[in-house]
C-alpha positions in Angstrom: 30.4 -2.1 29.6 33.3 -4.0 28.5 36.7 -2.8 26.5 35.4 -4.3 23.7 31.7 -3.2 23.6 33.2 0.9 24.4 35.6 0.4 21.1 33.2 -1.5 18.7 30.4 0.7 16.8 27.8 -1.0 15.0 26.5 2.9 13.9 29.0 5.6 12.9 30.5 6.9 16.2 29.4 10.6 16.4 33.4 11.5 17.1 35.8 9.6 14.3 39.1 10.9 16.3 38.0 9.7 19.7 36.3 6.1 18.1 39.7 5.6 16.2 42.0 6.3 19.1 39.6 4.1 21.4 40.0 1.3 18.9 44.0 1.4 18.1 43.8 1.2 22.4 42.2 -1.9 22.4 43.2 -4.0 19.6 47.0 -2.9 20.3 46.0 -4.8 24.1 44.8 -8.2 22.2 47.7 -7.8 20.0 50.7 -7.3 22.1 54.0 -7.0 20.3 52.2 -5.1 16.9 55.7 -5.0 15.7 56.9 -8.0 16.5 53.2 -9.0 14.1 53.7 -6.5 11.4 57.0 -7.9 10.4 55.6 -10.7 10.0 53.4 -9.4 7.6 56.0 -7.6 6.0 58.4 -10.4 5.5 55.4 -12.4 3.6 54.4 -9.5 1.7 58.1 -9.0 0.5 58.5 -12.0 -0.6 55.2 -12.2 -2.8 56.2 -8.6 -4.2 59.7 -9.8 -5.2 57.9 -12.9 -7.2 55.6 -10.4 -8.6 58.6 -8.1 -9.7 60.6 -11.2 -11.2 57.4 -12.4 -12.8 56.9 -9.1 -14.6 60.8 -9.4 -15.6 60.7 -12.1 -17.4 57.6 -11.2 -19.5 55.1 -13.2 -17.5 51.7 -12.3 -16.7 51.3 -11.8 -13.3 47.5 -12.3 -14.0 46.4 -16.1 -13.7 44.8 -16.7 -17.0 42.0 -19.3 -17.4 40.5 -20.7 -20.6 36.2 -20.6 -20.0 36.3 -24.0 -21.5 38.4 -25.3 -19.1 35.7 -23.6 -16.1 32.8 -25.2 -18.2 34.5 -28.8 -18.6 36.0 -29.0 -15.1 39.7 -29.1 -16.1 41.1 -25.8 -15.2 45.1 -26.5 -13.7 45.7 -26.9 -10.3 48.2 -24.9 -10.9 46.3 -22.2 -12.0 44.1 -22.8 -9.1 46.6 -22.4 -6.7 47.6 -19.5 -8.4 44.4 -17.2 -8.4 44.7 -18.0 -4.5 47.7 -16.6 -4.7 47.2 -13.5 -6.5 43.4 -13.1 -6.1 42.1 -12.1 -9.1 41.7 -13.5 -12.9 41.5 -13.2 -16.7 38.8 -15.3 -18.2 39.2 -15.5 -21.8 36.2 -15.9 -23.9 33.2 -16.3 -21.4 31.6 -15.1 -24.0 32.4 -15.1 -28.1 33.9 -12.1 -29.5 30.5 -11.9 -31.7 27.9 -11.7 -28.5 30.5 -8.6 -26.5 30.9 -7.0 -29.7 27.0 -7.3 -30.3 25.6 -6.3 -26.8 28.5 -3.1 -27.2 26.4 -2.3 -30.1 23.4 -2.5 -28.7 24.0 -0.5 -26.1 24.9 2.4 -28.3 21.6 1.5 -30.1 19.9 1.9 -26.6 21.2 4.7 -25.2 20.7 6.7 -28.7 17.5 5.8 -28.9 16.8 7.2 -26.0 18.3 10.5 -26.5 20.7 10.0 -23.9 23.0 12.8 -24.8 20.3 14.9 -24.0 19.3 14.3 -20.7 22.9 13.4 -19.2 22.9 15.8 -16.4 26.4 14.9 -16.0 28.4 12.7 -13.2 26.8 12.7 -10.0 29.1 12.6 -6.6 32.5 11.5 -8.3 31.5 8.4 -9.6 32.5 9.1 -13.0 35.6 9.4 -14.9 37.3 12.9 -16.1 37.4 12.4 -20.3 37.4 15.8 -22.4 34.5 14.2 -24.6 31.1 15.7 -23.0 30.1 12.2 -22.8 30.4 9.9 -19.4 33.3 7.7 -19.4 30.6 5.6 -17.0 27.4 5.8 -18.1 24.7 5.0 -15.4 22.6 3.1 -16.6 21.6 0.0 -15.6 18.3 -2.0 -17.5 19.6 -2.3 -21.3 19.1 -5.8 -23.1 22.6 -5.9 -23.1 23.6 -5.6 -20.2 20.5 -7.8 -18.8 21.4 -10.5 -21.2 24.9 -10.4 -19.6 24.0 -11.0 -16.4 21.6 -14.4 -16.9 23.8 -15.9 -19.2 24.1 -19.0 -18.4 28.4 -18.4 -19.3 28.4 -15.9 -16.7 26.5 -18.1 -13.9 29.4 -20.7 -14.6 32.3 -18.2 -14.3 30.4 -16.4 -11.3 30.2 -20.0 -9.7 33.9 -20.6 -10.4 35.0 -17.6 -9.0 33.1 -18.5 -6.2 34.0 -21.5 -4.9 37.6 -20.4 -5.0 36.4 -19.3 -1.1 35.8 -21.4 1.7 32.2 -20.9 1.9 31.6 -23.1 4.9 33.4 -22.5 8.0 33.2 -22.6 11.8 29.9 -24.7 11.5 28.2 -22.2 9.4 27.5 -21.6 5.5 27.7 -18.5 4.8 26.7 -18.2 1.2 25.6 -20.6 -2.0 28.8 -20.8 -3.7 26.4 -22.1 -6.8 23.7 -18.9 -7.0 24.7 -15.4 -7.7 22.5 -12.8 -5.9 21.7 -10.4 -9.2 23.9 -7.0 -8.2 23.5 -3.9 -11.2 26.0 -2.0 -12.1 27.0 0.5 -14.9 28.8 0.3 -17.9 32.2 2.4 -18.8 32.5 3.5 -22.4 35.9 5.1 -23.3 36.2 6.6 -26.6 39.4 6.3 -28.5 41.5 9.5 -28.4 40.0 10.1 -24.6 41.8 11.5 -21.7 41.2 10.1 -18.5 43.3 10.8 -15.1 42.1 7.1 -13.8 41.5 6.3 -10.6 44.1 5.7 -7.7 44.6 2.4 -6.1 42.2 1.9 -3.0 39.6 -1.3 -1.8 36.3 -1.5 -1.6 33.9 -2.4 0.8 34.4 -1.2 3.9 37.1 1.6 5.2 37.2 2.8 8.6 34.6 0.2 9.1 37.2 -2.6 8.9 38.9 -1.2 12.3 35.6 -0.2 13.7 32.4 -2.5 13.3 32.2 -5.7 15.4 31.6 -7.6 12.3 34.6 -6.8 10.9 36.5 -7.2 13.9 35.4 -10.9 13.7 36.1 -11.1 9.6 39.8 -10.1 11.0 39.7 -11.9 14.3 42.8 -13.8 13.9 45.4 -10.5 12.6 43.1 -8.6 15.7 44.8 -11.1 18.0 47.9 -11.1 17.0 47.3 -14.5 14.8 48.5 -13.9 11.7 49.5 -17.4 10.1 45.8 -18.3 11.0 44.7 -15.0 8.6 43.0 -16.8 5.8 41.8 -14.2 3.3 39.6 -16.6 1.4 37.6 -17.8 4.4 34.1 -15.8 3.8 33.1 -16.3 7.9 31.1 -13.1 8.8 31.7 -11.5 5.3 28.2 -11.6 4.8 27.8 -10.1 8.3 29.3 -6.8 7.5 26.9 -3.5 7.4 28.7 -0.7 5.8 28.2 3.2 7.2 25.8 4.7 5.4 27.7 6.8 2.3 27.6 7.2 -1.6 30.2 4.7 -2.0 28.8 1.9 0.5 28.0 -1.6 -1.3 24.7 -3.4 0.6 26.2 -6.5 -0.6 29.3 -9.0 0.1 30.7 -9.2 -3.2 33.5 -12.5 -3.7 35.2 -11.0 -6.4 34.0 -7.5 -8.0 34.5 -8.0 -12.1 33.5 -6.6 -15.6 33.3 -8.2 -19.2 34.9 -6.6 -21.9 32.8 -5.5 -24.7 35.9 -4.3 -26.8 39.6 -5.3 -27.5 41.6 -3.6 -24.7 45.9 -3.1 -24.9 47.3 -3.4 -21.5 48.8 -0.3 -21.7 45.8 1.8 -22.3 44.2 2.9 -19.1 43.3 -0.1 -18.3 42.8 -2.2 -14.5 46.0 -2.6 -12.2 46.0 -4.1 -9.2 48.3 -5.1 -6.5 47.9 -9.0 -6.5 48.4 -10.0 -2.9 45.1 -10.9 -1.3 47.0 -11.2 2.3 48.1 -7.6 1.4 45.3 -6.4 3.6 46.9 -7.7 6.9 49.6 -4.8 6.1 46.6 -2.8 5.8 44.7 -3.0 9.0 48.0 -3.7 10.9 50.3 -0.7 9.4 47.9 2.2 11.5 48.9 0.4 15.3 52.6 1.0 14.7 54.0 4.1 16.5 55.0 6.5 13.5 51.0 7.0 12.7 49.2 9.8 14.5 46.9 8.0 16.9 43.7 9.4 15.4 44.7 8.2 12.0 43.9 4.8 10.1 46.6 5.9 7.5 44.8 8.1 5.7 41.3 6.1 6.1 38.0 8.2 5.9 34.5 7.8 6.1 32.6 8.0 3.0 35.9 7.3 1.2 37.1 4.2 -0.5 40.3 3.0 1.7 43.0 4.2 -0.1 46.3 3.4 -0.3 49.1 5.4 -1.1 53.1 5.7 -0.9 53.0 7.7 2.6 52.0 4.5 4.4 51.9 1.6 1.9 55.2 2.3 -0.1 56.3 -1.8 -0.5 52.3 -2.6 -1.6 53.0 0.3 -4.7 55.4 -1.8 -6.0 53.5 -4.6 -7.2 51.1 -3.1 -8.8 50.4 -5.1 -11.8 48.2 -4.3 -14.9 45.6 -6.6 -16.3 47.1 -8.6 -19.8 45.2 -7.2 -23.3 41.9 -8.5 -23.3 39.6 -9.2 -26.2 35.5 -8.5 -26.5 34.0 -11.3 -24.0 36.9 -12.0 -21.7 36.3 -11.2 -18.2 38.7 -9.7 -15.6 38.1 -10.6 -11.7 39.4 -9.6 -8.4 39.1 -10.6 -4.9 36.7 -7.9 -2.9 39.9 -7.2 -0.3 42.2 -6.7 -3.4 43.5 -3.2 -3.7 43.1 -1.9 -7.3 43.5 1.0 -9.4 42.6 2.5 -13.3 46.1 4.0 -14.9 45.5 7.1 -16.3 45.8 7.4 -20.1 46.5 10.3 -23.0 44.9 10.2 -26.6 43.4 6.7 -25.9 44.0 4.0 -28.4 40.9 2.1 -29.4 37.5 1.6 -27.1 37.7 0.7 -23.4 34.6 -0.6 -22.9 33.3 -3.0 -20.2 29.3 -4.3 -18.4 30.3 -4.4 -14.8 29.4 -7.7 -13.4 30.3 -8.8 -9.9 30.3 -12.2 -8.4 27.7 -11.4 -5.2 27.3 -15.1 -3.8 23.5 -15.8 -2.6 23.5 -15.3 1.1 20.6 -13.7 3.4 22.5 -10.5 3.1 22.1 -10.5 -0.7 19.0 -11.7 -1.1 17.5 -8.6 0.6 19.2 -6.8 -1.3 18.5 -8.4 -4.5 14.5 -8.1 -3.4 15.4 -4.2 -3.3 17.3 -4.2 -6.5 13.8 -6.5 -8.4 11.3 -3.5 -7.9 13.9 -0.7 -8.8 14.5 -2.9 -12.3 10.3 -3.3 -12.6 10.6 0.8 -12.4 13.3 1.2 -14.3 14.9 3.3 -11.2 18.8 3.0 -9.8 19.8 0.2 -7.7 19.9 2.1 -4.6 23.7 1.5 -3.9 24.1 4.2 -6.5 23.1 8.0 -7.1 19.1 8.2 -7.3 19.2 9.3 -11.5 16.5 7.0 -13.0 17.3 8.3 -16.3 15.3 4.6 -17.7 11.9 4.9 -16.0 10.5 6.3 -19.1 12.3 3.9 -21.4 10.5 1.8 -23.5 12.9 -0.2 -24.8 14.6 -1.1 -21.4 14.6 -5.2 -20.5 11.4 -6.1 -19.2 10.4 -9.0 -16.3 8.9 -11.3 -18.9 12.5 -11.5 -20.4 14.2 -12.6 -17.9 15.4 -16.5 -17.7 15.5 -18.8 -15.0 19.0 -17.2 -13.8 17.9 -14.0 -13.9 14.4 -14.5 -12.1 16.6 -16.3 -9.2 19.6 -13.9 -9.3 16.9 -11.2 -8.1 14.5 -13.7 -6.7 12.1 -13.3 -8.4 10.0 -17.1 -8.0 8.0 -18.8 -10.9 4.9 -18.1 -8.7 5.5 -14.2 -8.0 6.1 -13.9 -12.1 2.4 -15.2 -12.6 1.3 -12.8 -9.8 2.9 -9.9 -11.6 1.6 -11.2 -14.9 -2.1 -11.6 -13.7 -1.9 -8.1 -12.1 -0.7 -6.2 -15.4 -3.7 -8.2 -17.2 -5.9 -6.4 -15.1 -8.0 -3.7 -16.6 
């Protein structure tokens, strides 16, 4: 058995302390001077959190912001191109009109009323919600409404979700790893704040992976190049093996590769409300993974990283990432805010809201074999009106009659959970049946 095949785990390793200690051992070896490659790191990182800083100084938004109508006629900036590499995540302003958000927000009120949701909340199930006062969620899970539905296959959203896409280098050491052009559908909830709400928000952290970005072979090929000591080759846009990646099983595992995760704002948000912050370095995670091999870190710790946890980041280990954190601009019903799946983001807390917070999740989940199965999975749950199975098994809609139904889906929706033209006719032809 080689070094590598005793330190890589394709399952969760039965003893976390042993697996991580085997791991730092081995990637330290292919490394060689980790310090001489983590300053590095931190000499790029400075520099990208100083233009952040003077950005934010002189009353800039450090958020690339980009006009839908430039995305629909082909003439966004270069400039502002270069710039979402940069930072890694968007604003797009009015993906949709003010009129439709405002309207499916309504809806949804409409829905979940009519269903006598208040009644059957049995509360938040395994910390996925927020902490508000109100006895209401903050995020509701519910998934099959018109509204959000509509959202998802509009043909607005397909154009953005393409966009956002092909800001990655989909093809890459002879292989294509996704269709930068055809979003695998992905479900997600809704978040509803009420004005005058409390909420403690959420502390900064990525998605997607944790200890499994040390751990899993897959992973260790995503991150090849920093692994090997490589890091002006570390290209955080290239998607090789992303779509390769299996997750340890948990409650806050995604069975997807997500390009950018993202929500659409169904109400007029102030940035100082509660609202998204991230810190907009996508190259920021090369300080990540590196940052547990230097010699001040206990040698069975990642830096605080946990299975079952999202990988957190704090000011213990991570002190010069803390300070560019950088909030999203205000945002008005149907603009959309998006941000690279390696990004590390966070929800400020907020006292006696002012106005609604409220936003359809909607990621960018690029069509790739990985997606597709799951997308297969996530078709029946929507015919039963069940959870997507990435989240907590509640399938308060099964008895909703009023939920979105297959025969309202359009051609983007069909393919987003692909469903073909010729399985529709086989489902209709079997609900004809006495």
């Amino acid at each position: 058995m080689t070094e590598t095949e005793q330190t890589s785990w394709e399952n969760p390793p039965a003893d976390y302390p042993a697996a991580i200690k085997a791991v730092k051992k081995m990637l330290r070896a292919q490394i060689g001077d980790v310090e001489g490659l983590f300053a590095k790191i931190e000499t790029f990182v400075r520099a990208e959190v100083e233009d952040i800083v003077q950005t934010k100084a002189r009353g800039e938004s450090v958020w690339p912001i980009v006009q839908y109508s430039d995305i629909e006629n082909g003439t966004v900036p270069q400039e502002t191109l270069d710039l979402i590499h940069r930072r890694g995540c968007a604003v797009i302003r009015g993906q949709v009109s003010e009129d439709t958000a405002t309207g499916w927000d309504q809806s949804l009120v409409d829905y979940v009323d009519s269903n006598d949701f208040d009644k059957k909340y049995r509360g938040p199930a395994d910390n996925f919600f927020g902490n508000l006062k109100a006895s209401k969620p903050e995020i509701y899970p519910i998934y099959w409404s018109p509204a959000q539905m509509e959202a998802r296959q509009h043909e607005h959203t397909a154009k953005v979700q393409s966009f956002m896409n092909a800001q990655w280098k989909s093809e890459s050491k002879g292989v294509t790893w996704f269709d930068p052009d055809q979003d695998a559908m992905y479900p997600d909830r809704i978040r509803r704040r009420p004005p005058g709400a409390n909420s403690n928000g959420l502390g900064a952290h990525t998605d997607s992976g944790s200890v499994e970005r040390w751990l899993t072979p897959a992973y260790q090929q995503v991150f090849s190049s920093l692994f090997h000591g490589d890091f002006e080759s570390f290209d955080p846009w290239d998607a090789a093996y992303r779509t390769e990646v299996d997750e340890y099983p948990s409650s806050t595992m995604c069975s997807v590769f997500r390009s950018f995760q993202g929500w659409l704002a169904m109400s007029e948000m102030q940035h100082d409300q509660g609202v998204l912050h991230v810190v907009p370095i996508p190259a920021a995670m090369a300080y990540m993974l590196i940052r547990p091999l230097l010699n001040d870190v206990p040698e069975d710790s990642l830096c605080g990283a946990e299975q079952g946890m999202a990988l957190g980041v704090d000011e213990k280990w991570h002190p010069l990432l803390m300070d560019a954190v950088s909030g999203i601009p205000d945002v008005k019903p149907g603009d959309s805010v998006w941000w690279h799946s390696d990004v590390i983001h966070s929800v400020e807390p907020v006292t006696d809201q002012k106005g609604w917070g409220n936003v359809i999740y909607i990621p960018a989940a690029p069509m790739c074999e990985k997606n597709a199965k799951y997308a297969a999975n996530v078709a029946e749950r929507f015919r039963l009106g069940e959870s997507p199975t990435d989240f907590p098994k509640e399938d308060y809609e099964t008895d909703w009659a009023n939920r979105f139904k297959e025969d309202d889906l359009n051609e983007i929706g069909a393919r987003g959970l692909g469903i073909t033209r010729s399985a529709r006719q086989a489902n209709h032809a079997a609900a004809a049946q006495p």
